[in-house]
C-alpha positions, 0 to 999 in steps of 0.5 A: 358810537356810530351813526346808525347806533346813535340813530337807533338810540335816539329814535327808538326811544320815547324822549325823557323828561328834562332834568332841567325845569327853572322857570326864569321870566314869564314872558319868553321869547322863542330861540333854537340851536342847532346841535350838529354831529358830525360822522369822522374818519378816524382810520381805515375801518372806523368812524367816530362822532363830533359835535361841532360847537362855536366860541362866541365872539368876546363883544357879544352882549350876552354870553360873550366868550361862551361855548354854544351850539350854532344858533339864536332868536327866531324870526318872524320869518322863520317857518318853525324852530328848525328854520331858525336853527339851520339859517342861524347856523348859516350865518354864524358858520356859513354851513351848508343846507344841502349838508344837515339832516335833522334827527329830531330835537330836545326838550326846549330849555330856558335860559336866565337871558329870558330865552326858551331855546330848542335844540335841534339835533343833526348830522351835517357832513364835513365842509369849509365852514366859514365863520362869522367873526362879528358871532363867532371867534372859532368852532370846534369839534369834540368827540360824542364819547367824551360826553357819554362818559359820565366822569366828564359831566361836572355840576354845582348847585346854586341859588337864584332868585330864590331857586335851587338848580344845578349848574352843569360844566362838560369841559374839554380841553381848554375849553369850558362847556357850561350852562344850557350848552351843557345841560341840553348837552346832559339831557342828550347824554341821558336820552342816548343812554 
């Protein structure tokens, strides 16, 4: 998929509903990540889509080790949820603002640490980005395509507090996405389609 294909996709069409609906705490608090995809040269004549994740740093309180988008909790300083994403994104991986262009974003999901998290989603061009370490233990690249297949999209249902839900993992390589990374990953998936 290209650039221009994966904007006419998105754009063009009115956003599904979320397949994910778990409601965890009553009382939420605002959160937002930033899903940048980024346009690669793959040869000559063609390009391939990324979308960059981070592996967060081991010592994290919450979610520590797990694949995510670059992101996290809104301030009170942040202007709306998009500020919050891209200042995230600064910090944790050092990216550049002169480099994003936001396309739009997702339904907002909850999470089971009591967030209701935006995703973000833009293109943001190829640059050193320079890691957090005190966030972040390393980022990586997978291509758009893998998730488009649907052999890659993988689910198990468990309950919770009395709730029934499917539990999504996307791996790729050694790397196990899972949880609301994925699920806001499948939601995008469904949207493009």
């Amino acid at each position: 998929m290209t650039k221009n294909e994966f904007l006419h996709r998105f754009q063009l069409q009115k956003l599904s509903q979320s397949i994910h609906t778990y409601q965890y705490h009553s009382d939420l608090k605002s959160a937002a990540v930033l899903i940048p995809i980024l346009e690669k040269k793959i040869n000559d004549n063609d390009t391939q889509l990324n979308i960059l994740f981070t592996k967060r740093a081991e010592h994290l309180k919450h979610h520590g080790g797990q694949i995510s988008f670059p992101g996290g909790k809104a301030e009170h300083f942040d202007d709306n949820l998009i500020s919050t994403a891209i200042r995230e994104a600064q910090e944790e991986i050092g990216l550049k603002t002169d480099t994003i262009e936001i396309i739009g974003q997702l339904h907002p999901y909850q999470t089971i640490s009591g967030y209701i998290v935006t995703p973000i989603i833009a293109f943001v061009a190829e640059q050193n980005f320079i890691i957090d370490h005190n966030e972040v233990s390393e980022i990586f690249q997978v291509p758009l395509h893998h998730f488009l297949n649907k052999d890659n999209h993988h689910s198990i249902h468990i309950r919770q507090k009395s709730i029934h839900h499917q539990v999504h993992f996307m791996p790729y390589q050694d790397y196990n996405i899972w949880g609301a990374t994925a699920a806001m990953l499948k939601d995008l998936m469904v949207h493009l389609k």
